[in-house]
OpenMM code with the backbone's topology and positions (N, CA, C; nanometers):
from openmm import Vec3, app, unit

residues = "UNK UNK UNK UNK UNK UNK UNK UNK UNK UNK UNK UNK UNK UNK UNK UNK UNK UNK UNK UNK UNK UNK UNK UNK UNK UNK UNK UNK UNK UNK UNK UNK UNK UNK UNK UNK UNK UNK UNK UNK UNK UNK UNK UNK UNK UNK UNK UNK UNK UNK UNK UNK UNK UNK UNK UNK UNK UNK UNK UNK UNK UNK UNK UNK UNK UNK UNK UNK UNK UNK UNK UNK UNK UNK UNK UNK UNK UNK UNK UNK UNK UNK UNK UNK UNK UNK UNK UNK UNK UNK UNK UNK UNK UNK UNK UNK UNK UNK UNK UNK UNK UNK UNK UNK UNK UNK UNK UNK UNK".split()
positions = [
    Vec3(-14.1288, -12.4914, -5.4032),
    Vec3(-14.1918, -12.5804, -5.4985),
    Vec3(-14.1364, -12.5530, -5.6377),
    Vec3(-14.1036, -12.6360, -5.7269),
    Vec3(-14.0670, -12.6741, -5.8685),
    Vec3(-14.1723, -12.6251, -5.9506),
    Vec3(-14.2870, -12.6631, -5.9373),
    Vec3(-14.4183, -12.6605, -6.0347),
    Vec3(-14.4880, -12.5228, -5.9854),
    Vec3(-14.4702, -12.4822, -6.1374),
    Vec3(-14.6041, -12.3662, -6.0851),
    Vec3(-14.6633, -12.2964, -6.2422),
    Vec3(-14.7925, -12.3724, -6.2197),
    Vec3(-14.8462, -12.3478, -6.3437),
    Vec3(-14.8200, -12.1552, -6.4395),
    Vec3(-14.7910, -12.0752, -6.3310),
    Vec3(-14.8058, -11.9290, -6.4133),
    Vec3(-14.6304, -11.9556, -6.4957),
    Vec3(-14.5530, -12.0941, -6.4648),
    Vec3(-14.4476, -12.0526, -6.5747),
    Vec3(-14.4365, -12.1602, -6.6366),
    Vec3(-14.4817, -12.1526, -6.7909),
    Vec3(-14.4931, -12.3230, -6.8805),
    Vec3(-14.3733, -12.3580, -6.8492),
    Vec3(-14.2446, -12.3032, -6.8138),
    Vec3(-14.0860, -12.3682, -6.8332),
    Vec3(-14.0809, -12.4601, -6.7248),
    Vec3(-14.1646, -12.4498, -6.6311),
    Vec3(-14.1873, -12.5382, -6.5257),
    Vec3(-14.2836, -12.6878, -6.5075),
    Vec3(-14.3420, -12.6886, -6.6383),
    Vec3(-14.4275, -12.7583, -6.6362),
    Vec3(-14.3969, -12.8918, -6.7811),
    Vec3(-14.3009, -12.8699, -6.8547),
    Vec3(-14.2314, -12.9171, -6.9755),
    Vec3(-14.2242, -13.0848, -6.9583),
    Vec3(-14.1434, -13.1372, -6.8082),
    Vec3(-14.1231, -13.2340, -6.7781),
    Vec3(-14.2125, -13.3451, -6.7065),
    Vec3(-14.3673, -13.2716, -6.6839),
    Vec3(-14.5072, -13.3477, -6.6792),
    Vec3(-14.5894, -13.4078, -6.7694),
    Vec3(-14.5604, -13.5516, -6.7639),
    Vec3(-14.5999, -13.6136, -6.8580),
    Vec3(-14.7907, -13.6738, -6.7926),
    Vec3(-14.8842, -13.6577, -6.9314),
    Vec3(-14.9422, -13.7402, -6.8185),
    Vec3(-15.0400, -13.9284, -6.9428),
    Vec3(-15.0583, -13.9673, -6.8564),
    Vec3(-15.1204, -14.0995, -6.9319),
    Vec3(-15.2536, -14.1465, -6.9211),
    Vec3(-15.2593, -14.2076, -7.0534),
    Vec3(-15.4574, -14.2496, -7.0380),
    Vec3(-15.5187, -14.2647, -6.9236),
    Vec3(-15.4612, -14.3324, -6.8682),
    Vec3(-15.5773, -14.3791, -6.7144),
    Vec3(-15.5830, -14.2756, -6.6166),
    Vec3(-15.5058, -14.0849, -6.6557),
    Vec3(-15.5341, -13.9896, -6.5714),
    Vec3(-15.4115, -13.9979, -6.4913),
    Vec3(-15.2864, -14.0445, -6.4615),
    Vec3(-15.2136, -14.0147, -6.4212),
    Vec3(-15.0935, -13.9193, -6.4631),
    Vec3(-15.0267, -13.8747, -6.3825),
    Vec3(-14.9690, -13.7513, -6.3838),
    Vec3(-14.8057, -13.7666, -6.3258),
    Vec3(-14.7292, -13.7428, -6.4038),
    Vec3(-14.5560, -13.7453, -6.3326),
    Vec3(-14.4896, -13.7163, -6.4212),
    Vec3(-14.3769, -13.7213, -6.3461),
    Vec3(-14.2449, -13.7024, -6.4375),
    Vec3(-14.1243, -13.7806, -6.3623),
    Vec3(-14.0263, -13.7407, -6.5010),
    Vec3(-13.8925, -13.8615, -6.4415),
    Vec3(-13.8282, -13.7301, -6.3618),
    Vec3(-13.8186, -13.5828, -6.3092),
    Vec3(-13.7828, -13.5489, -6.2570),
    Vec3(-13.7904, -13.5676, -6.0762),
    Vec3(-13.7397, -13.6033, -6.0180),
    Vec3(-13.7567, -13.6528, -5.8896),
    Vec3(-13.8686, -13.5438, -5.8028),
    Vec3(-13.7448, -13.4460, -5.8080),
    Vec3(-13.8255, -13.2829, -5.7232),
    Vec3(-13.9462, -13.2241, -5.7938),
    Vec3(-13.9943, -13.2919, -5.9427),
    Vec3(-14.1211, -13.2346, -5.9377),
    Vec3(-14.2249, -13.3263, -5.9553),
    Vec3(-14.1962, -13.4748, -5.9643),
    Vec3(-14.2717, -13.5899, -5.8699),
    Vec3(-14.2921, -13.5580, -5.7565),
    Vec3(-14.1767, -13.5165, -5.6798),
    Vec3(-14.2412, -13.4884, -5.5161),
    Vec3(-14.3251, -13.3972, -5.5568),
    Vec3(-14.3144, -13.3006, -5.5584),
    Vec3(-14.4324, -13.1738, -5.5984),
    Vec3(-14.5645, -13.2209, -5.6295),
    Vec3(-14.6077, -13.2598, -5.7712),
    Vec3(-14.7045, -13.3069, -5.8302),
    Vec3(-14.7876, -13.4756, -5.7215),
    Vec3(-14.6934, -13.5508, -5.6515),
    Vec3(-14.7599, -13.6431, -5.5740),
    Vec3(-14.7746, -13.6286, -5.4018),
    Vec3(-14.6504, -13.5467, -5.3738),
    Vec3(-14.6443, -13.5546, -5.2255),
    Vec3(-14.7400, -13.3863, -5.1996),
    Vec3(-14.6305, -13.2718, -5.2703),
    Vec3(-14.7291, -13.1401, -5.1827),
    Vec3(-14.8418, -13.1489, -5.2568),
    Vec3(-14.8462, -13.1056, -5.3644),
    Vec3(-14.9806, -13.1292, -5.4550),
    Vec3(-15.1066, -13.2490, -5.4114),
    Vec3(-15.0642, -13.3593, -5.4191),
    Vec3(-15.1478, -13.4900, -5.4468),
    Vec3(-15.2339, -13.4947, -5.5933),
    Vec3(-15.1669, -13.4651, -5.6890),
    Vec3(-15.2499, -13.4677, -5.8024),
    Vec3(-15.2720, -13.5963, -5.8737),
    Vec3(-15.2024, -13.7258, -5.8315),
    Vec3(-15.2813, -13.8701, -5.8591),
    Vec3(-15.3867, -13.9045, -5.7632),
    Vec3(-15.4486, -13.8599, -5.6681),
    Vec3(-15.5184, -13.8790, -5.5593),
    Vec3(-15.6220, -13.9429, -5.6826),
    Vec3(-15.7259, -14.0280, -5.6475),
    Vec3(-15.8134, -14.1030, -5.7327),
    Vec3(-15.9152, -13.9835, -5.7854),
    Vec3(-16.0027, -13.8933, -5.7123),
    Vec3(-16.0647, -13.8117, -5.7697),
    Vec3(-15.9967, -13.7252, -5.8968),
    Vec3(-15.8963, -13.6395, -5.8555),
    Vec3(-15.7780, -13.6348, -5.9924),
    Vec3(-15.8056, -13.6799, -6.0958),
    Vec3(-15.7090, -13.8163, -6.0488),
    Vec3(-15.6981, -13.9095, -6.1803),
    Vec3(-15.8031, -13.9335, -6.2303),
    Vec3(-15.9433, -13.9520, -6.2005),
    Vec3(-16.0386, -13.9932, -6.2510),
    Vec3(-16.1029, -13.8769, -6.3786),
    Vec3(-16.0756, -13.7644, -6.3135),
    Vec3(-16.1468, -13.6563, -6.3913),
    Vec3(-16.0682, -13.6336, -6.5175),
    Vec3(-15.9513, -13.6272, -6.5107),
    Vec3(-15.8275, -13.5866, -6.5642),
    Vec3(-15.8474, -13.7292, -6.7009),
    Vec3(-15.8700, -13.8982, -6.6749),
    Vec3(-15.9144, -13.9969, -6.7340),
    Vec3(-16.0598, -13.9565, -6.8590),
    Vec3(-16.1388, -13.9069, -6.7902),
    Vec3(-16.2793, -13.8152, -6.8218),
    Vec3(-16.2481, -13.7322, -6.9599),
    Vec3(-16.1851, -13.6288, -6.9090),
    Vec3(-16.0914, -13.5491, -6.9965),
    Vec3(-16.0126, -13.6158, -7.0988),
    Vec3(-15.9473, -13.7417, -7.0846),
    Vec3(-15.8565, -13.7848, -7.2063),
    Vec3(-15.9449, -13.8529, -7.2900),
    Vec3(-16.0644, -13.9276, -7.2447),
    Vec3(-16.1562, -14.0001, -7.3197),
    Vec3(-16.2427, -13.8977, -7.3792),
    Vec3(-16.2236, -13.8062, -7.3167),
    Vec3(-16.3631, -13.6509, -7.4211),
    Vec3(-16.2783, -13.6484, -7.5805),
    Vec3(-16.1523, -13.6168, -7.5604),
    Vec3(-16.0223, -13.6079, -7.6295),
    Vec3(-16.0574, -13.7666, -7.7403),
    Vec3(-16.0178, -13.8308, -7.6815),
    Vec3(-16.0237, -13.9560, -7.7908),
    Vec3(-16.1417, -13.9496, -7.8955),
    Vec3(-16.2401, -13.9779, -7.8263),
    Vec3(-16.3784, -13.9169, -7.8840),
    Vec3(-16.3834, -13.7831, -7.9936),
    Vec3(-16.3335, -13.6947, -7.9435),
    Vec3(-16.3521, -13.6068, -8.0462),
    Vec3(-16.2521, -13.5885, -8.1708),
    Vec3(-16.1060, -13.6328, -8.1754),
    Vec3(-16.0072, -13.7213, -8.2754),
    Vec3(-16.1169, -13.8506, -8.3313),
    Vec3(-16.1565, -13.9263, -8.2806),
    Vec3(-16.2147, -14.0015, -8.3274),
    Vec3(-16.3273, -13.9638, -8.4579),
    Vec3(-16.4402, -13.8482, -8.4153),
    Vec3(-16.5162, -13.7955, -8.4904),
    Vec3(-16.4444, -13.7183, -8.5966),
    Vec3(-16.3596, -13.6365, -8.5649),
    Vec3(-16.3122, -13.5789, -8.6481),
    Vec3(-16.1951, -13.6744, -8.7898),
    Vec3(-16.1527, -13.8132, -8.7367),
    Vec3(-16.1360, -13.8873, -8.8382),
    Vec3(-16.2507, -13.9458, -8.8949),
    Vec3(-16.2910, -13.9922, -8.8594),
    Vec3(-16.4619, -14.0266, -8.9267),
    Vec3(-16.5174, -13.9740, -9.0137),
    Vec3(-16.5447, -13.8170, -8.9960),
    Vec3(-16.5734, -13.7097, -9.1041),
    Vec3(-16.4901, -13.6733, -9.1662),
    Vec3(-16.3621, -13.7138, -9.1828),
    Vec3(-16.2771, -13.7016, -9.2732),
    Vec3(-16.2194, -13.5363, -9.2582),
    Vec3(-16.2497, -13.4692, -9.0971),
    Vec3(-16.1787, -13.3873, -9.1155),
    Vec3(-16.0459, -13.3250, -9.0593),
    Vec3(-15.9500, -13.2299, -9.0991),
    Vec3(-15.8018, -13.2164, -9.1026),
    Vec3(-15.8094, -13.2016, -8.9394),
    Vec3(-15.7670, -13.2885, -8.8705),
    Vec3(-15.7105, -13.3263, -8.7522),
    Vec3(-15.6546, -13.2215, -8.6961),
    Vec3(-15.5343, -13.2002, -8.7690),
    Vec3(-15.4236, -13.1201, -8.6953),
    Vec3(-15.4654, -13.0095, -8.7342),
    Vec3(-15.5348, -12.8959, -8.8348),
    Vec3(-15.6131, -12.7905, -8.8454),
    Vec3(-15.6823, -12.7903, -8.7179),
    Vec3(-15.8070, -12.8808, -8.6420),
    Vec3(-15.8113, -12.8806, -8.5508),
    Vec3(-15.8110, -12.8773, -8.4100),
    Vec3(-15.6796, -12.9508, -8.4077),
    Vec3(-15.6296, -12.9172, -8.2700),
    Vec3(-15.5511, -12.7689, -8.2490),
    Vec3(-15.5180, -12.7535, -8.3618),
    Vec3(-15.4261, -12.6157, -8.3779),
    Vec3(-15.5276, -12.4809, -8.3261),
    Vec3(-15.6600, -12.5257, -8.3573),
    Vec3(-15.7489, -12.4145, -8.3566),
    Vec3(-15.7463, -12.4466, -8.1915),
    Vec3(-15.7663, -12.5361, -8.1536),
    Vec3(-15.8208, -12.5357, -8.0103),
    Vec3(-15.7233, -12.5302, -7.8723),
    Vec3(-15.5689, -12.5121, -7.9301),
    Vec3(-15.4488, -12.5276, -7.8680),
    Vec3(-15.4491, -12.3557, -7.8564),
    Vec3(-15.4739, -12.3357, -7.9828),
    Vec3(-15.4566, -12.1744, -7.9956),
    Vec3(-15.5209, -12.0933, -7.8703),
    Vec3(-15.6763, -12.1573, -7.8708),
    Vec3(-15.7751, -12.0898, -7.7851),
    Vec3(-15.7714, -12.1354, -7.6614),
    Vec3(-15.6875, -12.2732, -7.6216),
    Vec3(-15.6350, -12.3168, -7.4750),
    Vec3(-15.5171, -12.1846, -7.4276),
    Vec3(-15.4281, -12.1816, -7.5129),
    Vec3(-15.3088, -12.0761, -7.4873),
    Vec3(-15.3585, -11.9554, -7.5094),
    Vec3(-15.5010, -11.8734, -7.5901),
    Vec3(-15.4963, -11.7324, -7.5600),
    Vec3(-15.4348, -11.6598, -7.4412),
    Vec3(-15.4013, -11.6144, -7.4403),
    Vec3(-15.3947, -11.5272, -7.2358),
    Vec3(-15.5458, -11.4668, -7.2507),
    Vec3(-15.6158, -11.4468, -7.3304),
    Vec3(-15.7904, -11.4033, -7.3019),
    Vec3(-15.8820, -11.4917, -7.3127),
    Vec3(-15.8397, -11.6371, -7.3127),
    Vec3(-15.9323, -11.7327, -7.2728),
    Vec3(-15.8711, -11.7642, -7.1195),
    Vec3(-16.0276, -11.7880, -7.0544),
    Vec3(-15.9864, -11.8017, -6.9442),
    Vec3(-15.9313, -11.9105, -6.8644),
    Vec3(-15.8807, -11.9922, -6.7944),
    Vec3(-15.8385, -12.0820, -6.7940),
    Vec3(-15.9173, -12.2111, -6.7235),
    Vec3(-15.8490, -12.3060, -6.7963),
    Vec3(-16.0082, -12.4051, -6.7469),
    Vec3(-15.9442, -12.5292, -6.6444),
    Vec3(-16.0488, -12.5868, -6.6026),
    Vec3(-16.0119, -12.7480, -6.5072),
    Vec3(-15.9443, -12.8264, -6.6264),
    Vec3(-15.8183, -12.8831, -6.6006),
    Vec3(-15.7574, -12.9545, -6.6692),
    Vec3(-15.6935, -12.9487, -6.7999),
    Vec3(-15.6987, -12.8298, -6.7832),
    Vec3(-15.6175, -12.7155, -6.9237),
    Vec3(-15.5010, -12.8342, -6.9666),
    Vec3(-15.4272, -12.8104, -6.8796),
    Vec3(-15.2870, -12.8813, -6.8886),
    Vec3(-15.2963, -13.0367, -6.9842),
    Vec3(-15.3600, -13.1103, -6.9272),
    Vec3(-15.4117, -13.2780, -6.9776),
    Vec3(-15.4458, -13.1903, -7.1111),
    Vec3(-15.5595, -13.1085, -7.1467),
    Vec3(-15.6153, -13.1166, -7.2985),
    Vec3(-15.4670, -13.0806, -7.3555),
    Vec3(-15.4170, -12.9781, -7.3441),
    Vec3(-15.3277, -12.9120, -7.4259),
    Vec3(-15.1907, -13.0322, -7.4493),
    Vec3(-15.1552, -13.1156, -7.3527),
    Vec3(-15.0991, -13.2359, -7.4084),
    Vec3(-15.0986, -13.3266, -7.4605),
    Vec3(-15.2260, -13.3711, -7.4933),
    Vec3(-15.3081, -13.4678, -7.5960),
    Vec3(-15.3493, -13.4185, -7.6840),
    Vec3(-15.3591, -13.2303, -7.6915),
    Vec3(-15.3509, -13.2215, -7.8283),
    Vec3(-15.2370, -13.2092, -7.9012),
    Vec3(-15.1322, -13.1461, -7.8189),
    Vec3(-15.0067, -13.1440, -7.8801),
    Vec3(-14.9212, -13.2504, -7.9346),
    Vec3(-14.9386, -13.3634, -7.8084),
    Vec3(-14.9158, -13.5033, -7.8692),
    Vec3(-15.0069, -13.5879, -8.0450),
    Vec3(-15.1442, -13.5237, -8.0402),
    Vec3(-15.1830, -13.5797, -8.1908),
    Vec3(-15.1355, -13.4888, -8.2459),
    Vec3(-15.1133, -13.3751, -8.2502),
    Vec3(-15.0377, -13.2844, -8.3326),
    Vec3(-14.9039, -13.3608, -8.3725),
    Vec3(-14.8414, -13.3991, -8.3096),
    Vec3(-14.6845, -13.4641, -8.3449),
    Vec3(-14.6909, -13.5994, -8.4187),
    Vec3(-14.8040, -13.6631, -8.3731),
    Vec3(-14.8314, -13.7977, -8.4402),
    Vec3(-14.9044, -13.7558, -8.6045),
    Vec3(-14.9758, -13.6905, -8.5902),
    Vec3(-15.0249, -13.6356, -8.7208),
    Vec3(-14.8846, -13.5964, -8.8273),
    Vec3(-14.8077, -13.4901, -8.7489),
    Vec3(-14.7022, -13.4745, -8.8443),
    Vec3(-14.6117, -13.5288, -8.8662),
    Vec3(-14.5915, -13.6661, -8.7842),
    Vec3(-14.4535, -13.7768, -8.8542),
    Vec3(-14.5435, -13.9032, -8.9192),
    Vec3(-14.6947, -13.9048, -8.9756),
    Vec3(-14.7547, -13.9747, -9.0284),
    Vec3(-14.7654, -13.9100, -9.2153),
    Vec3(-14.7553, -13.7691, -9.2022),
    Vec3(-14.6838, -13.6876, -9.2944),
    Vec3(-14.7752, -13.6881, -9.3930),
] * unit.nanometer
topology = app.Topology()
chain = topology.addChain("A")
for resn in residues:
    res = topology.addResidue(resn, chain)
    for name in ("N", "CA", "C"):
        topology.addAtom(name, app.Element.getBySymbol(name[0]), res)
């Protein structure tokens, strides 16, 4: 297998999208992630969907109150990546939607 969450260098080319789906343009770790895995299976995707809308929601509040976004996610990217936080359901999805407003935040400048 290609994918294996204990090495991030393996995991770089998993993209995933609002409606909870999960892939990449790499062939061999599409097979991985859909065929051995099954990680679009509908329960998946659904939770993983759950998870991106918690995400929207809380960017959302935090523009509202007018507060620093990317201070934010930075704090909570930090405490996703401790190695002494423990690791959670759907780690992966948060830490790419925050990293992604992180990047949008900083070419909005």
């Amino acid at each position: 297998m290609t994918v294996n969450p204990l090495k991030p260098q393996t995991l770089v080319d998993i993209r995933y999208f609002r409606d909870g789906r999960i892939r990449s343009e790499r062939s061999e770790i599409m097979d991985d992630l859909t065929k051995t895995l099954n990680l679009n299976q509908e329960t998946l995707r659904k939770n993983r969907k759950t998870v991106i809308d918690e995400l929207g929601r809380y960017f959302k509040r935090l523009d509202e109150r007018g507060k620093s976004v990317p201070a934010h996610c930075k704090k909570q990217l930090d405490a996703l990546e401790s190695e002494t936080t423990k690791k959670s359901e759907y780690q992966g999805v948060r830490i790419y939607f925050l990293e992604k407003r992180l990047r949008a935040e900083s070419k909005r400048g």
